[in-house]
C-alpha beads as a LAMMPS data file, in Angstrom:
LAMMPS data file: protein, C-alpha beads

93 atoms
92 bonds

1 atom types
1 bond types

-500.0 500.0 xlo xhi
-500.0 500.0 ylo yhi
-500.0 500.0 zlo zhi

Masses

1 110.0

Atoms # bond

1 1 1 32.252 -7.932 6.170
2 1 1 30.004 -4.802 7.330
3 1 1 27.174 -6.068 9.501
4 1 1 23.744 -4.201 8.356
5 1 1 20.897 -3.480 10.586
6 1 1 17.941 -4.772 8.268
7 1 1 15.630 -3.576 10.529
8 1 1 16.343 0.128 9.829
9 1 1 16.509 -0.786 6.338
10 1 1 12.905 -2.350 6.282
11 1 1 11.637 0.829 8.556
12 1 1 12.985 3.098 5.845
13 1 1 11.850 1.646 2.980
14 1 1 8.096 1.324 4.101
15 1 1 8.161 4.813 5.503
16 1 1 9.281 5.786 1.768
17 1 1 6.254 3.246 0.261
18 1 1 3.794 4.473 2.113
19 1 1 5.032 8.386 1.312
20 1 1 4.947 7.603 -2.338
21 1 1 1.434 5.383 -2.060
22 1 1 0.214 7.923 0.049
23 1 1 1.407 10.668 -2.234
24 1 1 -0.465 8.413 -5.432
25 1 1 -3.508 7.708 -3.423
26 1 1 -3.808 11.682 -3.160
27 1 1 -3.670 12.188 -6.813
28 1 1 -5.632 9.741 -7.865
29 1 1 -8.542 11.283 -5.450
30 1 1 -7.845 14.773 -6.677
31 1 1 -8.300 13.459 -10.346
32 1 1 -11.033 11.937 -9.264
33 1 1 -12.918 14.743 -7.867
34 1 1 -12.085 16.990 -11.001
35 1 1 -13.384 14.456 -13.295
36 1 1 -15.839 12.529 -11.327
37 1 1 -14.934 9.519 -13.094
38 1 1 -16.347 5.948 -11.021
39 1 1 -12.356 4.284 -12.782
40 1 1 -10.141 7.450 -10.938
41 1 1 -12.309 6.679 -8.009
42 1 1 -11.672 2.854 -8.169
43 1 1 -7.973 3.739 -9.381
44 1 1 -7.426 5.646 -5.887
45 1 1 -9.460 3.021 -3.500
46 1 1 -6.510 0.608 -5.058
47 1 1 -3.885 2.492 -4.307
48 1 1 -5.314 3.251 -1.163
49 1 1 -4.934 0.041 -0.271
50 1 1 -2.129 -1.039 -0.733
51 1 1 -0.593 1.700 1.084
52 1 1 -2.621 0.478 3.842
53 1 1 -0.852 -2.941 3.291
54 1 1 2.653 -1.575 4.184
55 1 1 1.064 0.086 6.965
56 1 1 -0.450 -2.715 8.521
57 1 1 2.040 -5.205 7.658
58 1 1 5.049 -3.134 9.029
59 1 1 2.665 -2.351 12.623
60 1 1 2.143 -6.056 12.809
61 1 1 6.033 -7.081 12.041
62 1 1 7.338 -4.423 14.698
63 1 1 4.106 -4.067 17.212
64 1 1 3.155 -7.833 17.252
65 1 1 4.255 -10.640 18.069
66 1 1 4.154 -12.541 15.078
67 1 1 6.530 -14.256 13.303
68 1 1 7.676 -12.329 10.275
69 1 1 5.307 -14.374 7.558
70 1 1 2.401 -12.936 9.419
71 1 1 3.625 -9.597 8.513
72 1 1 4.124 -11.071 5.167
73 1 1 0.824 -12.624 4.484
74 1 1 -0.861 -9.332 5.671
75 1 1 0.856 -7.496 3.198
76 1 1 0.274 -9.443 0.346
77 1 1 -3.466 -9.940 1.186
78 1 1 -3.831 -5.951 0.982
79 1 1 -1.466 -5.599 -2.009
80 1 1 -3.671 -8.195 -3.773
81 1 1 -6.907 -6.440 -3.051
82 1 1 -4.999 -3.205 -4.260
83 1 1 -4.506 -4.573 -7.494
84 1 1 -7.657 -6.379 -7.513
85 1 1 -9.218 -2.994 -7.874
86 1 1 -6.773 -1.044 -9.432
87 1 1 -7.744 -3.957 -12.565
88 1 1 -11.239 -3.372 -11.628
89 1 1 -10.670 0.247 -12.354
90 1 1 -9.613 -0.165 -16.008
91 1 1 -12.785 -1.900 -17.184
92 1 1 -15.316 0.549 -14.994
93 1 1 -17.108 2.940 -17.133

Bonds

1 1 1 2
2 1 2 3
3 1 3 4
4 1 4 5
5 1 5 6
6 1 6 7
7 1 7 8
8 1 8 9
9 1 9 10
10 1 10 11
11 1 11 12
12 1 12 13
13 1 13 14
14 1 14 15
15 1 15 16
16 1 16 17
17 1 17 18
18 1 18 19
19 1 19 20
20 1 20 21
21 1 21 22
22 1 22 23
23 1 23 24
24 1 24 25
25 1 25 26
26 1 26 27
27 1 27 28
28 1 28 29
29 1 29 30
30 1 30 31
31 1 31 32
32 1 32 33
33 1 33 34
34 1 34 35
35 1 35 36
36 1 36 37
37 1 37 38
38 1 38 39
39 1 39 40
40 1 40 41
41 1 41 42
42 1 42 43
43 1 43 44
44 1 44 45
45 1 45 46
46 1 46 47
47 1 47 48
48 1 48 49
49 1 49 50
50 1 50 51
51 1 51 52
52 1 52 53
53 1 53 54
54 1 54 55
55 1 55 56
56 1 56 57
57 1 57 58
58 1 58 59
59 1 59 60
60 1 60 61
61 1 61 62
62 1 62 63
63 1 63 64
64 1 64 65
65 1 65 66
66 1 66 67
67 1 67 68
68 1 68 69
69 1 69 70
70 1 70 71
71 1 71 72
72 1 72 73
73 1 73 74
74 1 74 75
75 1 75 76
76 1 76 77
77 1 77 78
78 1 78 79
79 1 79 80
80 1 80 81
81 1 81 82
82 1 82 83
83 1 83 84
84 1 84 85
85 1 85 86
86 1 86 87
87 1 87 88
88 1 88 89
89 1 89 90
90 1 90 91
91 1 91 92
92 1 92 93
């Protein structure tokens, strides 16, 4: 049985999320801008924010230390406040 380093795995996979979130976040604000529309605005804060979550929840699994729910919970809280917003976004005039 092949023995894989999860750690690596984890470190790859945010570094993608928070390329792609980061890449979304971008658009969203460059819609945004073009438009001026308040629900592109609130659609890009949500985004925005949940990239933030992997960020912060991958510093404080590998620069803290935490045990790994910590990491967990802090991820979560921000991915629920993304989404939180991004809802927010599609009732927003």
């Amino acid at each position: 049985m092949s023995h894989v380093d999860f750690t690596l795995v984890v470190v790859v996979l945010k570094s993608l999320t928070l390329l792609l979130g980061g890449v979304i976040t971008y658009y969203s604000y460059r819609a945004y801008q073009r438009t001026g529309a308040p629900a592109l605005r609130a659609l890009a804060i949500g985004f925005g924010i949940i990239t933030l979550g992997a960020l912060f929840g991958g510093a404080v699994d590998q620069l803290l230390p935490l045990e790994p729910n910590a990491a967990f919970a802090t991820e979560s809280a921000f991915t629920a406040a993304g989404f939180a917003v991004i809802v927010y976004s599609l009732f927003v005039e």
